[in-house]
PDB file of N, CA, C and O in Angstrom:
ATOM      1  N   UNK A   1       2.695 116.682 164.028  1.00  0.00           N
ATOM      2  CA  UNK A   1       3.372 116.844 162.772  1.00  0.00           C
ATOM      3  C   UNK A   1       3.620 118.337 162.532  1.00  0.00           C
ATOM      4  O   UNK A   1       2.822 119.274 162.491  1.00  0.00           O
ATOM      5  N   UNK A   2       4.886 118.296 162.394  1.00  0.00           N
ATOM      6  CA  UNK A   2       5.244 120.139 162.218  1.00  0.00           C
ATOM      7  C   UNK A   2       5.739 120.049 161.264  1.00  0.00           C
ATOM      8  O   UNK A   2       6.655 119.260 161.031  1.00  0.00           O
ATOM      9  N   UNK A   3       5.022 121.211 160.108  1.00  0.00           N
ATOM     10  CA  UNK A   3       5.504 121.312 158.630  1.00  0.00           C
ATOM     11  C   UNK A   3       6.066 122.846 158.926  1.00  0.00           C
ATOM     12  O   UNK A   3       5.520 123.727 159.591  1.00  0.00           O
ATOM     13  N   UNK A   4       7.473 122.887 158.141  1.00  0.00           N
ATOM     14  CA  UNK A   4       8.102 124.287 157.852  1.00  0.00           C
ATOM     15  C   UNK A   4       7.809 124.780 156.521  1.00  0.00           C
ATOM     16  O   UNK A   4       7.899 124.325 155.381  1.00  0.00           O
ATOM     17  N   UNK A   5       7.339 126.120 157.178  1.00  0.00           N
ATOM     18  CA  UNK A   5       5.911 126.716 155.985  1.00  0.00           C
ATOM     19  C   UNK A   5       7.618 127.836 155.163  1.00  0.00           C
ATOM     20  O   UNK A   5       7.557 128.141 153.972  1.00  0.00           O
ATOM     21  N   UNK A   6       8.496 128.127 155.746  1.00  0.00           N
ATOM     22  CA  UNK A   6       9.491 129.025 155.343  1.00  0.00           C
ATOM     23  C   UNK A   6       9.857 128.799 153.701  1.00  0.00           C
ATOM     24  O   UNK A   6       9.838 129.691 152.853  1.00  0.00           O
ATOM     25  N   UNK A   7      10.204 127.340 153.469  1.00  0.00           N
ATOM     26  CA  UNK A   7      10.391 127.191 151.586  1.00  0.00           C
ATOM     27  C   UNK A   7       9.257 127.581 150.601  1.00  0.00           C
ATOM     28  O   UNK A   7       9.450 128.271 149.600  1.00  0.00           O
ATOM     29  N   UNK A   8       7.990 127.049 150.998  1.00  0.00           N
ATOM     30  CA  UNK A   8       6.951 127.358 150.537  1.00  0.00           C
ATOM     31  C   UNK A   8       6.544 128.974 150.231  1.00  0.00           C
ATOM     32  O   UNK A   8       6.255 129.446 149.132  1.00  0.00           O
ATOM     33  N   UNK A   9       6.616 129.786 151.723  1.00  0.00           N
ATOM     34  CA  UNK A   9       6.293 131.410 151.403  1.00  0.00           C
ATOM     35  C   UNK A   9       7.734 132.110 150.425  1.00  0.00           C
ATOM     36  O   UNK A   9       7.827 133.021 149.603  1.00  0.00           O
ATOM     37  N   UNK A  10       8.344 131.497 150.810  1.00  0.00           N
ATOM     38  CA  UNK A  10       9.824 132.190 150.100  1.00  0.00           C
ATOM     39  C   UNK A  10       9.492 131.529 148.565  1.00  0.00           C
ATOM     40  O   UNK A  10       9.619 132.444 147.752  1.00  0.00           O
ATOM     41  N   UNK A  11       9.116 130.272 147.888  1.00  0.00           N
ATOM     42  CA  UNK A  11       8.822 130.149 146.741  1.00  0.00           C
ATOM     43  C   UNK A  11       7.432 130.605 146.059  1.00  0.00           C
ATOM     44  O   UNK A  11       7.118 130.378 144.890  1.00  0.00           O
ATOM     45  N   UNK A  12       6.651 131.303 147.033  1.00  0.00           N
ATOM     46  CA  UNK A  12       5.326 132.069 146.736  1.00  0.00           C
ATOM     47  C   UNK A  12       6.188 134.172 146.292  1.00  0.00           C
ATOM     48  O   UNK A  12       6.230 134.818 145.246  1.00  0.00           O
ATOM     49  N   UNK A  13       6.397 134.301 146.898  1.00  0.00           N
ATOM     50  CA  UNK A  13       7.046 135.778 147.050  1.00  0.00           C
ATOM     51  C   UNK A  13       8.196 135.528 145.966  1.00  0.00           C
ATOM     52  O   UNK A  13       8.485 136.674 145.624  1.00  0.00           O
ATOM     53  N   UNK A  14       8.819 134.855 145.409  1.00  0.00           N
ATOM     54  CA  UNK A  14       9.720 134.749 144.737  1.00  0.00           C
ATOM     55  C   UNK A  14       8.742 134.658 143.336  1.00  0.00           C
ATOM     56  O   UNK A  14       8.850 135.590 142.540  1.00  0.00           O
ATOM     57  N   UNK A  15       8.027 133.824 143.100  1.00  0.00           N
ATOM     58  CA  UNK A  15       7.019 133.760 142.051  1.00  0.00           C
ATOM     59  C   UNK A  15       6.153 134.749 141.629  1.00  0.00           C
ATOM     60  O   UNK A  15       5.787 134.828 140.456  1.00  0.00           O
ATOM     61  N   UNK A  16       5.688 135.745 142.766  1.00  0.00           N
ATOM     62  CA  UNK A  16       4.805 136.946 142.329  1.00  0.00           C
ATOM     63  C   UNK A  16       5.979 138.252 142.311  1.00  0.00           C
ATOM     64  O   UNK A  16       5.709 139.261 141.661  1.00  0.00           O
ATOM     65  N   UNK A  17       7.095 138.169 142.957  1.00  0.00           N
ATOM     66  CA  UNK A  17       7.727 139.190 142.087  1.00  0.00           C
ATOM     67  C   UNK A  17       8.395 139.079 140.645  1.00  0.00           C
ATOM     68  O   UNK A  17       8.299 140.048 139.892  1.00  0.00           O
ATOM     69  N   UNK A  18       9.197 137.713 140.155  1.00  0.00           N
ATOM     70  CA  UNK A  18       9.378 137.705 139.154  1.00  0.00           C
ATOM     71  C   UNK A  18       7.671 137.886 138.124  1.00  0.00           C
ATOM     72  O   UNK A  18       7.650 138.400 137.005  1.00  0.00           O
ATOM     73  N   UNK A  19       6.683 137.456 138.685  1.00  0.00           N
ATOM     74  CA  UNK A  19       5.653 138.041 137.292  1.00  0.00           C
ATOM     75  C   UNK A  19       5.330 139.373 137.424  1.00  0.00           C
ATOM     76  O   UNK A  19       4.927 140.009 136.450  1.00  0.00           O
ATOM     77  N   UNK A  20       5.484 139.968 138.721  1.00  0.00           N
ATOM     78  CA  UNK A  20       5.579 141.166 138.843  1.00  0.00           C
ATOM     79  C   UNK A  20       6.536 142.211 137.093  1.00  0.00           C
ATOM     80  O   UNK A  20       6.121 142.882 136.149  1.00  0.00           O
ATOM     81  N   UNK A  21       8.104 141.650 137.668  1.00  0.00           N
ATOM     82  CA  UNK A  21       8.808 141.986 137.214  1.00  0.00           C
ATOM     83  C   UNK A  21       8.534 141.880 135.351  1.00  0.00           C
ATOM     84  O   UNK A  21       8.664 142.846 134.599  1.00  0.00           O
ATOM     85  N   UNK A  22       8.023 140.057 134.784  1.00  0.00           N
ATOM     86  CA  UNK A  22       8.207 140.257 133.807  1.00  0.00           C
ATOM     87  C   UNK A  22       6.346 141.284 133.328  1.00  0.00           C
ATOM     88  O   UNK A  22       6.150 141.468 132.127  1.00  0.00           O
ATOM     89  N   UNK A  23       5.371 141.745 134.231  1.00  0.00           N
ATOM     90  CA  UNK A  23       4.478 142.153 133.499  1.00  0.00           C
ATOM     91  C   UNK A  23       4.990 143.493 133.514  1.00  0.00           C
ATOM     92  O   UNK A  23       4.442 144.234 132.698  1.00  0.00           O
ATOM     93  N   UNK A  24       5.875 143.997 134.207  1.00  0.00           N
ATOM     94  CA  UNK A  24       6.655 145.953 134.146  1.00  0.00           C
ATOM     95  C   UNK A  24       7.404 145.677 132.724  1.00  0.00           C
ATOM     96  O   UNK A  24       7.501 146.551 131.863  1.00  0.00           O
ATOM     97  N   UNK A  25       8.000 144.153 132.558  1.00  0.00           N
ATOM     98  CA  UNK A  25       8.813 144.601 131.376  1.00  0.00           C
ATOM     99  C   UNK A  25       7.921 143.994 130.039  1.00  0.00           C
ATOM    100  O   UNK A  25       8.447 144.066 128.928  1.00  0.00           O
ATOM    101  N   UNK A  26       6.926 143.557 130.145  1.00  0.00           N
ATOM    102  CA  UNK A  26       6.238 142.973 128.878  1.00  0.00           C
ATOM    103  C   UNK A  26       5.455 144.912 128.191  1.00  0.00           C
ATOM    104  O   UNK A  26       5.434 145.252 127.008  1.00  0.00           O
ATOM    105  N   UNK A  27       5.005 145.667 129.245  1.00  0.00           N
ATOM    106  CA  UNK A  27       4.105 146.523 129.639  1.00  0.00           C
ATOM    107  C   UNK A  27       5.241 147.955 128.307  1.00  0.00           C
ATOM    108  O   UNK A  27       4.799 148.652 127.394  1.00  0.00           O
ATOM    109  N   UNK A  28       6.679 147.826 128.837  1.00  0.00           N
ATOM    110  CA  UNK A  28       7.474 148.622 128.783  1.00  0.00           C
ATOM    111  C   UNK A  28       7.716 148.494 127.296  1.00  0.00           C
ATOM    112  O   UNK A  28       7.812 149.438 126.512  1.00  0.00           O
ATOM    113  N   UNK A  29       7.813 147.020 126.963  1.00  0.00           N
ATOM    114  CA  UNK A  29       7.885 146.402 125.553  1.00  0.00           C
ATOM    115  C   UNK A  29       6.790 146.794 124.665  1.00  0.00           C
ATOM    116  O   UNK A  29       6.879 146.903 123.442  1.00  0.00           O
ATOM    117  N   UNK A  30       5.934 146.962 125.256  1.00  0.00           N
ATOM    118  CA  UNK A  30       4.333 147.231 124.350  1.00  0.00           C
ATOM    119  C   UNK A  30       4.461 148.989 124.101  1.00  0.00           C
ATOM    120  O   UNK A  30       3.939 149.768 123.304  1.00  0.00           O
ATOM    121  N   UNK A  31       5.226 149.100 124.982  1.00  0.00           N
ATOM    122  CA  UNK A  31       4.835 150.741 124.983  1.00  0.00           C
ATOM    123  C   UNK A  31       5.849 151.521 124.012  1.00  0.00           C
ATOM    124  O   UNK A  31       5.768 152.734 123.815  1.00  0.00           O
ATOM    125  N   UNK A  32       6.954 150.562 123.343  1.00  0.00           N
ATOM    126  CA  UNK A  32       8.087 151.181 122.569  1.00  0.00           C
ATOM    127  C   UNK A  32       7.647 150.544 121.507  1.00  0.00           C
ATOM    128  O   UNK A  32       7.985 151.095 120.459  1.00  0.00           O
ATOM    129  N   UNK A  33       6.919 149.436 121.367  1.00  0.00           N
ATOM    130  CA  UNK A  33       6.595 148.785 120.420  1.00  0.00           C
ATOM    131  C   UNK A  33       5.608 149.985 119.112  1.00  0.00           C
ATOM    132  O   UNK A  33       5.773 150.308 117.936  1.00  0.00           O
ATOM    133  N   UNK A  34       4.227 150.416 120.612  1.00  0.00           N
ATOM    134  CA  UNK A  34       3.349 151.816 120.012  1.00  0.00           C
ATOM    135  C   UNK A  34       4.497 152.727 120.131  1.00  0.00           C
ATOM    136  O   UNK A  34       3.804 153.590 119.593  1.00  0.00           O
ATOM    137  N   UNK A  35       5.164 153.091 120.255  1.00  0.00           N
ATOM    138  CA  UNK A  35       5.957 154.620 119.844  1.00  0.00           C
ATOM    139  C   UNK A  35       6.528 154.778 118.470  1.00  0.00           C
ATOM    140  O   UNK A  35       6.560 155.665 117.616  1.00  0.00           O
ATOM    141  N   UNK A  36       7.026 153.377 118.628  1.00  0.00           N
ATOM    142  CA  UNK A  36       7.542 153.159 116.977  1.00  0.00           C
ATOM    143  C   UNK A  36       6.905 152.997 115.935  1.00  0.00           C
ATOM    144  O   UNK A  36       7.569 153.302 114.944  1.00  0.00           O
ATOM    145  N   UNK A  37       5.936 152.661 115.732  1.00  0.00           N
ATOM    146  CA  UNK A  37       4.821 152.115 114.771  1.00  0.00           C
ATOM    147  C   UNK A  37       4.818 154.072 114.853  1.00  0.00           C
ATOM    148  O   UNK A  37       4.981 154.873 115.773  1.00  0.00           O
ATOM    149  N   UNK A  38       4.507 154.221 113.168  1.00  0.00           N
ATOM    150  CA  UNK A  38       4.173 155.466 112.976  1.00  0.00           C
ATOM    151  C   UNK A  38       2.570 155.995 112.431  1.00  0.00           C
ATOM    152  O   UNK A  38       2.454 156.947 111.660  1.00  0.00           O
ATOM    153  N   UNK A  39       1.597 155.356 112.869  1.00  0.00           N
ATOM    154  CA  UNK A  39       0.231 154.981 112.865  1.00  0.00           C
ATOM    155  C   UNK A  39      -0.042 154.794 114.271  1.00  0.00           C
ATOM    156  O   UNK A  39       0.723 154.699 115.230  1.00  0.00           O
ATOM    157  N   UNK A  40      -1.563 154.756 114.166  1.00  0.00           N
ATOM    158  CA  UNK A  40      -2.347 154.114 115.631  1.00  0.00           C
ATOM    159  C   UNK A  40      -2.669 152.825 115.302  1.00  0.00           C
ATOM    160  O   UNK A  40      -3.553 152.669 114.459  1.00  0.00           O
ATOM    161  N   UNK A  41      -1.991 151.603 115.923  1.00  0.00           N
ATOM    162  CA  UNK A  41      -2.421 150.902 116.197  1.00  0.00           C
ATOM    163  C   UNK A  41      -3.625 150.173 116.319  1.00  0.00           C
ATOM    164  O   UNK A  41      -4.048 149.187 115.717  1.00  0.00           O
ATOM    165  N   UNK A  42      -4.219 151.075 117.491  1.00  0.00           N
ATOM    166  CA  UNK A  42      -5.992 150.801 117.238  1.00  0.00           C
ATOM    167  C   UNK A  42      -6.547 151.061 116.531  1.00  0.00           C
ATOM    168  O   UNK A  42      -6.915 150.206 115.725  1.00  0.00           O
ATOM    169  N   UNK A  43      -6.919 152.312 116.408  1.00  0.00           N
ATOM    170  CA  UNK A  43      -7.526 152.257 114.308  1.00  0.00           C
ATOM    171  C   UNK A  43      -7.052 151.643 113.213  1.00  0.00           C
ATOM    172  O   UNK A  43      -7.782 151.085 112.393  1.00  0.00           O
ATOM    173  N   UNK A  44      -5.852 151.705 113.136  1.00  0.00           N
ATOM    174  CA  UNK A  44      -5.759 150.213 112.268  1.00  0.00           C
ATOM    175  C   UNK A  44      -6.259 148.861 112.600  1.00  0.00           C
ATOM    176  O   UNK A  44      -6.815 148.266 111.677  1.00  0.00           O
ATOM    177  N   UNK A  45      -6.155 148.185 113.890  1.00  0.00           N
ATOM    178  CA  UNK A  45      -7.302 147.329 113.999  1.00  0.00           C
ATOM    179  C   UNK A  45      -8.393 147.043 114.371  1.00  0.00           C
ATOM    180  O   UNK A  45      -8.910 146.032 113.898  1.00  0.00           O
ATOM    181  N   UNK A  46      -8.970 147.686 115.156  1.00  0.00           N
ATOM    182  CA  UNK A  46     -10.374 147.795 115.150  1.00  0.00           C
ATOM    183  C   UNK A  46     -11.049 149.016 113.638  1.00  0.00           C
ATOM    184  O   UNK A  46     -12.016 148.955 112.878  1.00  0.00           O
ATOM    185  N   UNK A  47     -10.295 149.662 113.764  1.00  0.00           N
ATOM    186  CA  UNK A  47     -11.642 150.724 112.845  1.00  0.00           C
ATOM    187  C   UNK A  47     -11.048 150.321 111.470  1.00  0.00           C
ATOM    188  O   UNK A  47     -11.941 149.874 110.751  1.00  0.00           O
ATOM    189  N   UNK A  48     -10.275 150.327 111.087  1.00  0.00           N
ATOM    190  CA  UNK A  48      -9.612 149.932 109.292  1.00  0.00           C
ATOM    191  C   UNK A  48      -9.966 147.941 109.146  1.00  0.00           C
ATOM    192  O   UNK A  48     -10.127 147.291 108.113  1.00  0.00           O
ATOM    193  N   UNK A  49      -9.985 147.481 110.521  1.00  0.00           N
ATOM    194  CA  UNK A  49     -10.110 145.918 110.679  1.00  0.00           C
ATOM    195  C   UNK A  49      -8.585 144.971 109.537  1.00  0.00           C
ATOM    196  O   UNK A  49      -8.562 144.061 108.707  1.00  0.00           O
ATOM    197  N   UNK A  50      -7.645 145.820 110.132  1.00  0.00           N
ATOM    198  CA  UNK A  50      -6.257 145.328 109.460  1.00  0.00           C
ATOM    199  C   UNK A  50      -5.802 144.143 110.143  1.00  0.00           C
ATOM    200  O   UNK A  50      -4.942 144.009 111.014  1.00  0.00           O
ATOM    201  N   UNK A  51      -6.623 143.235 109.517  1.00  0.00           N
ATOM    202  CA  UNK A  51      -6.169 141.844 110.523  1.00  0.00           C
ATOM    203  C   UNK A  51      -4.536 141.346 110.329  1.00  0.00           C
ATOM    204  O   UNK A  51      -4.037 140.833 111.331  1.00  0.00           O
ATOM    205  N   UNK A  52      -3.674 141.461 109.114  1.00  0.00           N
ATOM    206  CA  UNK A  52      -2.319 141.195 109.381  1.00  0.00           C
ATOM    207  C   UNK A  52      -1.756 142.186 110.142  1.00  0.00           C
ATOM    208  O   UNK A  52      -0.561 141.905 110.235  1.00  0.00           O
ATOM    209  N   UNK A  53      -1.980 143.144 110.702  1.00  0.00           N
ATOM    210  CA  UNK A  53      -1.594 143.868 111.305  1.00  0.00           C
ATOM    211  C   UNK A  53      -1.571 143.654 112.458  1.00  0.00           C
ATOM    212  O   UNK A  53      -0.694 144.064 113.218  1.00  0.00           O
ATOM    213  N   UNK A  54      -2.779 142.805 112.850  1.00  0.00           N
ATOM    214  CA  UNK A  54      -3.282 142.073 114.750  1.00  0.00           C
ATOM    215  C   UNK A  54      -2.643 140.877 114.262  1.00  0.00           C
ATOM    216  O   UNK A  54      -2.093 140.313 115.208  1.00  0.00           O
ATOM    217  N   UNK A  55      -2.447 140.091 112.887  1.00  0.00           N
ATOM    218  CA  UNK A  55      -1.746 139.247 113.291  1.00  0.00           C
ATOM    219  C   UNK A  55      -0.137 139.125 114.214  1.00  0.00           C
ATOM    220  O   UNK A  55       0.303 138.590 115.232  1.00  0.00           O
ATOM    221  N   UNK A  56       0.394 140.122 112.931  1.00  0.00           N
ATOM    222  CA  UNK A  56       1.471 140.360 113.729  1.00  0.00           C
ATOM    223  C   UNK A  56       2.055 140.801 114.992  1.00  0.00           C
ATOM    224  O   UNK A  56       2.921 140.227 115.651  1.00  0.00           O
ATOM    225  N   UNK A  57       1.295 142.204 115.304  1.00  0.00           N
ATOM    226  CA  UNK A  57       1.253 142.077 116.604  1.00  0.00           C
ATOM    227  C   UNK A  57       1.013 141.517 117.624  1.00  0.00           C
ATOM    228  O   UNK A  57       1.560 141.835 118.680  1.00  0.00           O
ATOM    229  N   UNK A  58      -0.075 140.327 117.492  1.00  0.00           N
ATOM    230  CA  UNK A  58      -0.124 139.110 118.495  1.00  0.00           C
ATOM    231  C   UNK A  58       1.089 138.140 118.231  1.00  0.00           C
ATOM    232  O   UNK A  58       1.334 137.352 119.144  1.00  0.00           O
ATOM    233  N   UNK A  59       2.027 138.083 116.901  1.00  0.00           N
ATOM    234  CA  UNK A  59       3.244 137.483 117.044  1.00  0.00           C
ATOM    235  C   UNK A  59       4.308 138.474 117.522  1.00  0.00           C
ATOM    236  O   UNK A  59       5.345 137.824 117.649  1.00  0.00           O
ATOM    237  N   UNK A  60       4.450 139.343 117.739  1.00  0.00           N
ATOM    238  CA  UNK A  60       5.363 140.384 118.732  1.00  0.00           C
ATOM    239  C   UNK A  60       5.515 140.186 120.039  1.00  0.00           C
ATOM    240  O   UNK A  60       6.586 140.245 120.642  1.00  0.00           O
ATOM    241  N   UNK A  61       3.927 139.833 120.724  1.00  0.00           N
ATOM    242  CA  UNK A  61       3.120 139.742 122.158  1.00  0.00           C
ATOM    243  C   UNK A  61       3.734 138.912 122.376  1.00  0.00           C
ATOM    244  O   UNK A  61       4.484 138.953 123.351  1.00  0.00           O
ATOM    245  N   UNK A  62       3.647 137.408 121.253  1.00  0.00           N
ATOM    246  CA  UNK A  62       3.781 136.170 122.168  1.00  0.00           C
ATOM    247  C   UNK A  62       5.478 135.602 122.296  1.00  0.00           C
ATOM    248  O   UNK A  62       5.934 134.836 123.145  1.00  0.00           O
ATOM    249  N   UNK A  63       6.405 136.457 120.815  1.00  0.00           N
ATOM    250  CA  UNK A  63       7.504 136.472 121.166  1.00  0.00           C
ATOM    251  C   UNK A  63       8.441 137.093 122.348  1.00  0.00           C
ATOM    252  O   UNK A  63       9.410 136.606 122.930  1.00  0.00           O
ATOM    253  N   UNK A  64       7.834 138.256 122.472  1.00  0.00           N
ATOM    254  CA  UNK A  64       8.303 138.580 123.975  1.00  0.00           C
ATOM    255  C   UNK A  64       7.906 137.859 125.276  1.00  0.00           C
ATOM    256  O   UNK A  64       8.644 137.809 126.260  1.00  0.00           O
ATOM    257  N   UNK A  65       6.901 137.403 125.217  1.00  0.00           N
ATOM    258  CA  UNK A  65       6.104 136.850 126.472  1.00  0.00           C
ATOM    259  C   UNK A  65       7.442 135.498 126.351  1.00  0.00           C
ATOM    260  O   UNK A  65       8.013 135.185 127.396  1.00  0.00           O
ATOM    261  N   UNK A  66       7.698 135.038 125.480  1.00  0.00           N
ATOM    262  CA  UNK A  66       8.788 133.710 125.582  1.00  0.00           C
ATOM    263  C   UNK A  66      10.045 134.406 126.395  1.00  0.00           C
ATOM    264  O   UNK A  66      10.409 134.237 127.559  1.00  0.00           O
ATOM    265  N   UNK A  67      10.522 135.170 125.453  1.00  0.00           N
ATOM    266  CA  UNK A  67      11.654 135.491 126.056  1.00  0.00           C
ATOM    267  C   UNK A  67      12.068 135.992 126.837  1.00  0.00           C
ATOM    268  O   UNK A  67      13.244 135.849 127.174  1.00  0.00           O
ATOM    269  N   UNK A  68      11.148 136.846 127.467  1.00  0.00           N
ATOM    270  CA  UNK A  68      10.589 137.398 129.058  1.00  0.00           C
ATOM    271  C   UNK A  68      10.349 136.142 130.029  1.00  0.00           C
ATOM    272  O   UNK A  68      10.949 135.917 131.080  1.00  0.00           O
ATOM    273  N   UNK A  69       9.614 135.588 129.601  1.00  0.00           N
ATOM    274  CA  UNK A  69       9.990 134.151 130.663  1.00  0.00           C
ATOM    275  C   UNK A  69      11.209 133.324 130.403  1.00  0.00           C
ATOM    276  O   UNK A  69      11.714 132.922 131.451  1.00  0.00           O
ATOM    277  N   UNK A  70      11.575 133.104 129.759  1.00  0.00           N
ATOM    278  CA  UNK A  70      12.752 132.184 129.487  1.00  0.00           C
ATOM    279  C   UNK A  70      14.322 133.262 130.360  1.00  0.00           C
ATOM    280  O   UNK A  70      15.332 132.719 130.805  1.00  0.00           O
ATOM    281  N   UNK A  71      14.144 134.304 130.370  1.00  0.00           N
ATOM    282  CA  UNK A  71      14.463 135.349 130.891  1.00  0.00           C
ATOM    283  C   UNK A  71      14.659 135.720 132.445  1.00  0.00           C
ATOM    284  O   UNK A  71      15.588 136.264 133.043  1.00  0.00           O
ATOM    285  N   UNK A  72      13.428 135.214 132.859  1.00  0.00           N
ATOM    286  CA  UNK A  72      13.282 135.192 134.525  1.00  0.00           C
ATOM    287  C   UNK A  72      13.677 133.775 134.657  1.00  0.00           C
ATOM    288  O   UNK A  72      14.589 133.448 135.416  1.00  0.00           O
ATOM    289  N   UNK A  73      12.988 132.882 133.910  1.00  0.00           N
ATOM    290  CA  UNK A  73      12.855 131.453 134.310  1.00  0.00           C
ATOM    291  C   UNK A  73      14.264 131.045 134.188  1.00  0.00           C
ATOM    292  O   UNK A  73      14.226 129.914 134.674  1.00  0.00           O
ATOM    293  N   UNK A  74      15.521 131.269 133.832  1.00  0.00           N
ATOM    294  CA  UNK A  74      16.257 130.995 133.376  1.00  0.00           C
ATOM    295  C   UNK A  74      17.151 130.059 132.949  1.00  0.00           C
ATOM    296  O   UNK A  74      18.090 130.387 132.225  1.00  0.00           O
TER     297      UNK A  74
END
């Protein structure tokens, strides 16, 4: 029985560069996200404990994370 391993590695390498790709652009998103905010971030939530503040920003995170995949995934 001879299995052709060629679809399989080509759908492995195709899969770790697109998450490749969307963690450079989730990374890039986070990083304009802190530039803009005219505060620190982290002291506002850990040291001030500004929880709507982590709320929102975990709704920022998870809106990009959609559309970053929906994006690659297409």
């Amino acid at each position: 029985m001879d299995i052709n391993w060629a679809p399989f590695v080509k759908a492995v390498v195709a899969s770790i560069v697109y998450s490749l790709i969307g963690i450079v652009m989730f990374g890039i998103s986070f990083l304009v996200i802190k530039l803009v905010t005219p505060f620190s971030l982290r002291k506002e939530i850990e040291e001030d404990q500004n929880t709507a503040l982590a709320i929102m920003i975990g709704s920022v995170i998870l809106g990009l994370s959609i559309i970053i995949a929906s994006a690659i995934g297409g």
